[in-house]
TORRO-134098 format. One line per 10 residues: number of its first residue (from 0); their letters; for each residue z, y, x of C-alpha. Coordinates in steps of 0.2 Angstrom, whole numbers, plus 5000, padded with zeros to 4 digits. Each point is the difference from the previous one (the first is absolute). Layout:
<sites>
NUM	a	Z,Y,X; ... .
</sites>
This chain:
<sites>
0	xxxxxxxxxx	6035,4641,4783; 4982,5002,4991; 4988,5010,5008; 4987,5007,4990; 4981,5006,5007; 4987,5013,4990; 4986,4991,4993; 4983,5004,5005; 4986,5005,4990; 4986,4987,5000 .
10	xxxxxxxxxx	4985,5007,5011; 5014,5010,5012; 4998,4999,5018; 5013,4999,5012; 5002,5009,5014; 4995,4988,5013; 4986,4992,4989; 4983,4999,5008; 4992,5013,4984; 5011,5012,5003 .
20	xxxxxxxxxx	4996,5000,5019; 4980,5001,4994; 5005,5016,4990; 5006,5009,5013; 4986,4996,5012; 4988,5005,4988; 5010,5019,4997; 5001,5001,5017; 4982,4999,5003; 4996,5012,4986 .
30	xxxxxxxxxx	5010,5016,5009; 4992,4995,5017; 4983,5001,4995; 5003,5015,4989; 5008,5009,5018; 4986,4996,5005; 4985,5005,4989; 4990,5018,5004; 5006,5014,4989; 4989,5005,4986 .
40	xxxxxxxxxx	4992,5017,5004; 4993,5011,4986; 4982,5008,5003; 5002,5017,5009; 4991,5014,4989; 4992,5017,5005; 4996,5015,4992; 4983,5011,5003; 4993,5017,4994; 4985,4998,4991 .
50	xxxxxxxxxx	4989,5018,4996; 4987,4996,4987; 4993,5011,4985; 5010,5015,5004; 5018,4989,4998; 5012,4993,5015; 5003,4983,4995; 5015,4991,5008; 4997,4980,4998; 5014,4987,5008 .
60	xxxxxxxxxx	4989,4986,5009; 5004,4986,5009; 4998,5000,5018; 4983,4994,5008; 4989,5009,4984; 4986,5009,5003; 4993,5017,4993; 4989,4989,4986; 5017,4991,4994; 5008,5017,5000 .
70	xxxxxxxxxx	4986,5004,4988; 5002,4988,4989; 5018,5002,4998; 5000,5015,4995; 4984,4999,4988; 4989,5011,5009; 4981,4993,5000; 4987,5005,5011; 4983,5004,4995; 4983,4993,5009 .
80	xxxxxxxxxx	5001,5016,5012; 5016,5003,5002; 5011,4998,5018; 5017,5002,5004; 5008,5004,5019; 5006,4990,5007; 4988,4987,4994; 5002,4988,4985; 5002,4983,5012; 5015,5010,5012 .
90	xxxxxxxxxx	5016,4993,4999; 5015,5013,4995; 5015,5002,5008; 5018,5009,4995; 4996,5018,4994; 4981,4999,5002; 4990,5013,4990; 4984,4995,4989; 4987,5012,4995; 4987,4992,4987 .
100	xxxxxxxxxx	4983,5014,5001; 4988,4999,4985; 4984,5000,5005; 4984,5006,4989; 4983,5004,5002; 4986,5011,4992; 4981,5000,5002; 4988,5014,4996; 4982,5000,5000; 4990,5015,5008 .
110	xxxxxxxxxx	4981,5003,4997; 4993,5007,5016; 4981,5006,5001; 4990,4994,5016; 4989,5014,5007; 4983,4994,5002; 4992,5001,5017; 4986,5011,5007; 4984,4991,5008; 4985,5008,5007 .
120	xxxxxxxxxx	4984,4992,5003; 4989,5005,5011; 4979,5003,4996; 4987,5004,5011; 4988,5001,4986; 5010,5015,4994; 5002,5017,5009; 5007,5005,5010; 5020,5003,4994; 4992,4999,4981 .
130	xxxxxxxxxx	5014,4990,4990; 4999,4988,4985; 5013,4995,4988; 4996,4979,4999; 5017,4995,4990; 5013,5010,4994; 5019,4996,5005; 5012,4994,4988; 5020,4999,5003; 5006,4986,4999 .
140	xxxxxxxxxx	5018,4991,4991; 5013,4990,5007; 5017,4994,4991; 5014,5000,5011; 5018,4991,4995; 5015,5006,5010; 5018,4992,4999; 5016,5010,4999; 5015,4989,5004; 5018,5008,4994 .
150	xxxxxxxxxx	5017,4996,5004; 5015,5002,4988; 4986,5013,4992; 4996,5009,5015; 4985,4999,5008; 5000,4993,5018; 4980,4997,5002; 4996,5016,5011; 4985,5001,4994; 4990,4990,4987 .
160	xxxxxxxxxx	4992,4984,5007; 4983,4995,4995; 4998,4982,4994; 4982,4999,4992; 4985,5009,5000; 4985,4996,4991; 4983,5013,5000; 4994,5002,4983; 4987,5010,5004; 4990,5000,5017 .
170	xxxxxxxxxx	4995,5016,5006; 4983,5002,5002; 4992,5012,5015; 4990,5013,5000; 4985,4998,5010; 4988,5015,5006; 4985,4998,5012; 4998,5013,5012; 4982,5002,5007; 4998,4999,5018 .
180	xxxxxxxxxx	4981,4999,5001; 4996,4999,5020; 4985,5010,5006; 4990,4983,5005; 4981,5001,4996; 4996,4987,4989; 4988,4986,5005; 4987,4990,4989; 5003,4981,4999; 4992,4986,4994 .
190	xxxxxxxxxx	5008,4988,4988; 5020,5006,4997; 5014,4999,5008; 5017,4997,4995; 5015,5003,5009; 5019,4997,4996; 5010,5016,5002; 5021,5003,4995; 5000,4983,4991; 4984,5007,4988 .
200	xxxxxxxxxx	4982,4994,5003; 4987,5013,5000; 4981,5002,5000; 4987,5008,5008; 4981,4998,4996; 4985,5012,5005; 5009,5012,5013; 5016,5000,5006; 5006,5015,4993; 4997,4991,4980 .
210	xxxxxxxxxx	5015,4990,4998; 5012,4993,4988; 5015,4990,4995; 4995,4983,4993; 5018,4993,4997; 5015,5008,5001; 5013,4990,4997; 5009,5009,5017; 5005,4980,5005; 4988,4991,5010 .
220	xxxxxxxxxx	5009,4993,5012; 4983,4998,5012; 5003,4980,5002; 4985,4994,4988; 4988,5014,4995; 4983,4993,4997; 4983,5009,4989; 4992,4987,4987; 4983,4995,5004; 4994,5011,4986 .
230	xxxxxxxxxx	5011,5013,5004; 5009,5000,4981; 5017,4994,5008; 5013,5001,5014; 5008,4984,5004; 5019,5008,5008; 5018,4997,5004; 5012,5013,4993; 5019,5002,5008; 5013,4993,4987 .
240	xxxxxxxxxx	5019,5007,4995; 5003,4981,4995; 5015,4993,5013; 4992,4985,5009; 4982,5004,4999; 4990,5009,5011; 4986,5005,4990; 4987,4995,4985; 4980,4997,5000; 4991,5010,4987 .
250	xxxxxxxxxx	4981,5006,4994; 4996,5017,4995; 4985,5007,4991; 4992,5012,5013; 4981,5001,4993; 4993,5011,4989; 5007,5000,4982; 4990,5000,4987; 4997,5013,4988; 5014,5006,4990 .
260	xxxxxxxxxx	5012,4990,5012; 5013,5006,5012; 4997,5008,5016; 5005,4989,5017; 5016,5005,5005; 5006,5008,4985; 5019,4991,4991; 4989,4987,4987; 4986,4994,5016; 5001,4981,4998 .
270	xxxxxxxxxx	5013,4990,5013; 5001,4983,5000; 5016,4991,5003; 4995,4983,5008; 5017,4992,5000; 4998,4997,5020; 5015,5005,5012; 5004,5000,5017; 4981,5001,5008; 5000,5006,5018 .
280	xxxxxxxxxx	4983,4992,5009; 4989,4997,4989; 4991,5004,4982; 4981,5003,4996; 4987,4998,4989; 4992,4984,4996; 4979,5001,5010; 4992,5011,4986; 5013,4999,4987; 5006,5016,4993 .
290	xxxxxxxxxx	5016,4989,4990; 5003,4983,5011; 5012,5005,5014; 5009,4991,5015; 5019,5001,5008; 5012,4993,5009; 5017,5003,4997; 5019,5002,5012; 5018,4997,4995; 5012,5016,5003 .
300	xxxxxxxxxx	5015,4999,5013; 5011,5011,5005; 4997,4997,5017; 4984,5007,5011; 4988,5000,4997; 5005,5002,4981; 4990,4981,4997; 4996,4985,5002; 4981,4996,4997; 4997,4985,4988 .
310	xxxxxxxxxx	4981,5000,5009; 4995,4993,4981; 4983,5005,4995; 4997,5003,4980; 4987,5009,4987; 5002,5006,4985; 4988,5008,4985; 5004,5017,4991; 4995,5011,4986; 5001,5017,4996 .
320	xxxxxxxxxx	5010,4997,4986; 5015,4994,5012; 4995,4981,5000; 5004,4989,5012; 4993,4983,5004; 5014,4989,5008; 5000,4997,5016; 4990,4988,5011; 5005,4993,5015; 4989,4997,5013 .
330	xxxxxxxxxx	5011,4998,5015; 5017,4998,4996; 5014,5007,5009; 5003,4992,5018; 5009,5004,5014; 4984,5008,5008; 5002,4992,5018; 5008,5010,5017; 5008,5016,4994; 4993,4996,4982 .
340	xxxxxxxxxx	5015,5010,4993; 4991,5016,5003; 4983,4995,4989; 4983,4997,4998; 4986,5011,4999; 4983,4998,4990; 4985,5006,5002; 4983,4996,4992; 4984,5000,5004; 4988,5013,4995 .
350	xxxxxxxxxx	4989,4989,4990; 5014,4989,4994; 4995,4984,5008; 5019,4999,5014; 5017,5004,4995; 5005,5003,5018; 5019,5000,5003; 5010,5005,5015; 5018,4998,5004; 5011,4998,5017 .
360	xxxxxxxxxx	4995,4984,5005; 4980,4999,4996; 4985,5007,4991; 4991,4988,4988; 4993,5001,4985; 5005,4995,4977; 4989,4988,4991; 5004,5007,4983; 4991,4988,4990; 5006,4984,5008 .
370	xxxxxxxxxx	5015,5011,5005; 5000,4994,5018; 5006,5009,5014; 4989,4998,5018; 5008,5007,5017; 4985,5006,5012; 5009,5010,5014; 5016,4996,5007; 5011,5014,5002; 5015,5001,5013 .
380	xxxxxxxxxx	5011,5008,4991; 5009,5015,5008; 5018,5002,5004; 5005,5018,4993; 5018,4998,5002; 5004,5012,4985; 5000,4998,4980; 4981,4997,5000; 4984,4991,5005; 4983,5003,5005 .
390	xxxxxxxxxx	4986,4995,4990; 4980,5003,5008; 4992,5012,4988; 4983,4992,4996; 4985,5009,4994; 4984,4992,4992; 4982,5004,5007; 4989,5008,4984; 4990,4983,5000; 5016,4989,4998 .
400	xxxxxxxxxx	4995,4989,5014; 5012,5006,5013; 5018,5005,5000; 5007,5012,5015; 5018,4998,5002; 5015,5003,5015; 5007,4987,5010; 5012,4999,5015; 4994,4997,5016; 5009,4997,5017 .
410	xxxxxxxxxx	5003,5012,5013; 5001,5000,5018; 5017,4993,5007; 5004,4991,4983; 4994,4985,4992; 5009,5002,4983; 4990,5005,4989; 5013,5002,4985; 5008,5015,5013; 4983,5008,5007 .
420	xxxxxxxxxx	4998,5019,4997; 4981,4995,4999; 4989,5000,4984; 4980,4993,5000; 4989,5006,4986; 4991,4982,4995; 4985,4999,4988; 4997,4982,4992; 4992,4990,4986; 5009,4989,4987 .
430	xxxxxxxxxx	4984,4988,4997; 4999,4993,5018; 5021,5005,5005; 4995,5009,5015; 5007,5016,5007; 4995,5012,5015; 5011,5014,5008; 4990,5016,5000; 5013,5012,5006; 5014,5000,5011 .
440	xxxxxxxxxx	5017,5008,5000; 4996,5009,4983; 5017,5000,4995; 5010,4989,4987; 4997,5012,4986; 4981,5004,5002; 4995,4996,4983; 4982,5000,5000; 4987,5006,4985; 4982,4995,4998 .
450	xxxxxxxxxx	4986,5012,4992; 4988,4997,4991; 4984,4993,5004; 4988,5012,5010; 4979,4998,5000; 4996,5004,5015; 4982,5006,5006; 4995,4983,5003; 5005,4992,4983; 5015,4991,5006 .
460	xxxxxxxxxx	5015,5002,4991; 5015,5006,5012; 5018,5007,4998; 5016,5006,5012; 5016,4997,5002; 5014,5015,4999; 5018,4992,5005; 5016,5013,5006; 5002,4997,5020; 5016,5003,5007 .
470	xxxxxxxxxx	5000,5010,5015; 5014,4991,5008; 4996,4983,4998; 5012,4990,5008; 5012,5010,4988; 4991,5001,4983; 5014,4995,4990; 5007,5020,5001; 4983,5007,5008; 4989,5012,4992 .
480	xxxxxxxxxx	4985,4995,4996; 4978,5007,5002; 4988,4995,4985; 4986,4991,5011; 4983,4994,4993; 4988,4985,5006; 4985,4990,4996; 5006,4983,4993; 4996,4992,5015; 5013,5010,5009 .
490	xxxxxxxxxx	4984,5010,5009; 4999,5018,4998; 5021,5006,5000; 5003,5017,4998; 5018,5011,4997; 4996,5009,4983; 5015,5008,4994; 5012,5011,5003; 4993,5010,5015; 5010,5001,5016 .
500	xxxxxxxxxx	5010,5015,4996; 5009,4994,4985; 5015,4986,4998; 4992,4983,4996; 5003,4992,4985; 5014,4989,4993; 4993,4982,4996; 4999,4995,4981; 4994,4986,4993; 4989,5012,4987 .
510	xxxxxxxxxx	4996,5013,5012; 4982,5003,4994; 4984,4996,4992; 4981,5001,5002; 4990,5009,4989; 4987,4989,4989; 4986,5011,5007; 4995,5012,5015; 5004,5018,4994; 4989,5013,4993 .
520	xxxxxxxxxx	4988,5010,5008; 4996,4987,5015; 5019,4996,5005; 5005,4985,5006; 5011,4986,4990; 5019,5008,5001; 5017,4994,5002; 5013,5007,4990; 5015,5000,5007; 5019,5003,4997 .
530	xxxxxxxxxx	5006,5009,5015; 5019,5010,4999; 5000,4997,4983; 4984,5009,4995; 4981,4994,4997; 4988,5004,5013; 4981,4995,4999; 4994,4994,5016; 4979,4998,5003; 4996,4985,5011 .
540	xxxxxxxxxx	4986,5005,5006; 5006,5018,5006; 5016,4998,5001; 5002,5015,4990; 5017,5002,4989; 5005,5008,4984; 5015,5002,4994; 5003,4997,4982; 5016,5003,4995; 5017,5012,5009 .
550	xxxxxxxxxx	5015,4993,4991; 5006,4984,5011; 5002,4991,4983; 4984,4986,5001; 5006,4982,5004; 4983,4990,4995; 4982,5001,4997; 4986,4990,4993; 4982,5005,4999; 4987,4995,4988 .
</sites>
């Protein structure tokens, strides 16, 4: 029998054959890993209600946007302004509702008038309630800028909300003086006096009752006023509106003009500008210069006291034409020694030969042509415990020999001096450095003045000392003070002013003057004095008083 078996086809595999058992294994792999695999999810989607323009808009978003994405799907931009609840950054959920609010804005521009203001000044060389117009008042403009905020066009602002304002025209005041002539008798004088008064200097010359305003600028702040050895100019400081200063140094014209020209205190009297800030101790007139002046100068803080003192020393030269020289340092800023923040204060002698200086630490004296500065009394300086320092007010004798100052001394029970309630007047000359104490317990603020030189019967040339005495001594820091008077050697000390009866007076550095001469008709010299705010005329020999002026306004005095 023949047996006959299919043929193969060339590449076949049998069953059996090691390739066939490969591709099994290999299909069999395929559906286990595909069981196996994570199923393929599509993203979930939401749908939200966006209001915006006056439409509803339904937009399909996918889960996890926010409102901005919302926004964007749907074509909606938003202006600079504009806002939407909830905010732009949120992230929406299912359902979530949209509201996109426009948001515009408007600003107006208003013209509002300023009312001027009403000041009265006050005149005792007017009657009685007799008024003058001085300046007329004038309204002033301001331009106000309000914003109005709308949304979707209604406006939300309740009220329109200022956002600039710029004056264009300061109102200017109206100024009336109101006579309030007091029933003083008036006195003959020698020489004339001026005297400070509601930040204006005024003159009087003859008798009291003939006086005028010889610079009116209404500013003086009272820190520097000082007469010109000719007495053609006023050397003052003037309160400035400038942020970070305290005040500026000027000149004005105060003699007589000449014919045709402008009468002192009248708009076009001549004011020089000196271009110096920030003077608080010291300014004056170079010895028997009517145009050289000298000045030191503080930095502003904003702290007490308002400064801190450079304790420099410089001059310049000026013209009545507003030109300056530039400056010239003679002692430049230092740190002023114990307490030297505070300042130092100048002071020269009557015939120009000393610059004396006096600060917390010491009393000494300025070289200013070889620009030297000489210590010749050691000063302990005082422990206030507050926002300022004691400096010894110093006073020169008429002859320039001697200088009187304030020193501490030590009281019973203590031996610090920079704590004792105790204050010495001391007398002493520069040339040989030697100083003597001629009264005790004055008080720290005694501040003494010299007169001028007396004949007396036997040809020899005297004078006195007038100095404010505390009447509680071992508090003299907040204790009224008596003016007393002495012969310069101490000898001779008499209370003067004010009597008994009445307060005593609050101690200021410029608290008087002496006259340059006895007063008429066989009077003594005279003292004048600021006392309550007002002048009083006191005669040293009588001890009689007069008062001058009623209206509590005078702050200083000089008399020439």
């Amino acid at each position: 029998m023949r047996l006959y078996h299919p043929r193969q086809a060339p590449g076949a595999i049998r069953c059996g054959h090691p390739g066939w058992i490969n591709l099994l294994a290999a299909l069999l792999l395929a559906w286990i890993t595909s069981a196996c695999a994570a199923p393929q999810a599509t993203q979930a989607l939401i749908q939200v209600e966006l209001a915006a323009d006056g439409e509803t808009l339904k937009v399909n978003l996918n889960a996890g946007s926010t409102v901005q994405q919302a926004l964007d799907r749907a074509g909606v931009g938003l202006d600079a302004l504009d806002r939407t609840e909830p905010q732009s950054y949120t992230v929406l959920s299912d359902g979530a509702k949209v509201k996109l609010i426009r948001v515009s804005e408007i600003f107006e521009v208003e013209q509002v008038v300023l009312p001027f203001e009403r000041q009265t000044l006050r005149n005792e060389s007017l009657p009685v309630e007799k008024e003058v117009l001085i300046q007329r008042g004038k309204n002033g403009l301001q331009e106000i800028t309000y914003r109005r905020v709308f949304e979707d066009g209604v406006e939300v602002s309740s009220q329109p909300i200022p956002v600039n304002s710029v004056i264009l025209e300061e109102p200017v005041p109206e100024i009336r003086m109101i006579g309030v002539q007091t029933p003083f008798s008036p006195v003959d004088i020698p020489g004339r006096l001026y005297y400070l008064r509601d930040g204006n200097l005024w003159k009087i010359e003859g008798n009291t009752g003939d006086r005028r305003a010889v610079l009116t600028t209404g500013d003086l702040d009272g820190r520097v006023v000082s007469v010109s050895p000719d007495e053609n100019w006023v050397l003052f400081t003037r309160g400035s509106d400038v942020d970070g200063r305290i005040n500026d140094l000027w000149a004005g014209f105060i003699g007589e003009p000449a014919e045709g020209g402008s009468v002192a205190g009248q708009e076009d009297q001549t004011l020089v500008d000196l271009g110096v800030d920030n003077v608080i101790h010291f300014a004056d007139w170079a010895p028997g210069s009517n145009s050289k002046i000298y000045f030191s100068t503080v930095e502003p803080r904003p702290t007490a006291p308002g400064w801190q003192a450079n304790n420099d020393l410089l001059s310049l030269t000026f013209a009545d034409t507003g030109w300056t020289t530039q400056w010239v340092t003679i002692i430049e800023a230092n740190s002023g020694g114990v307490y030297g923040w505070w300042g130092t204060e100048y002071r020269w002698s009557p015939d120009g030969r000393w610059l004396a200086y006096a600060r917390p630490d010491s009393i000494g004296y300025v070289d200013y042509k070889t620009r030297e500065i000489t210590k010749t009394l050691d000063i302990v300086s005082l422990q206030t415990f507050g926002d300022w320092a004691w400096v010894p007010g110093t006073a020169w004798g008429p002859d320039g020999n001697v200088l009187y100052t304030t020193e501490p001394g030590v009281s019973e029970g203590s031996n610090v001096a920079e704590s004792s309630p105790d204050f010495d007047m001391s007398a002493g000359r520069f040339d040989n450095g030697s100083f003597l104490r001629l009264v005790r317990q004055t008080g720290m603020f005694a501040y003494p003045l010299a007169s001028p030189l007396q004949q007396l019967s036997t040809g020899d040339l005297e004078y006195q000392i007038a100095f404010l005495q505390a009447e509680t001594p071992e508090r003299s820091e907040t204790s009224a003070y008596r003016i007393e008077v002495m012969d310069r050697d101490g000898s001779n000390r008499r209370t003067l002013f004010p009597d008994e009866e009445s307060p005593g007076i609050d101690p200021q550095q410029y608290w008087g003057a002496w006259s340059t001469a006895p007063l008429p008709d066989g009077g003594g010299l005279a003292l004048a004095v600021v006392y309550q705010g007002n002048l009083w005329l006191v005669d040293v020999n009588s001890g009689e008083t007069f008062q001058v002026t009623g209206d509590g306004l005078t702050t200083r005095v000089i008399w020439r």
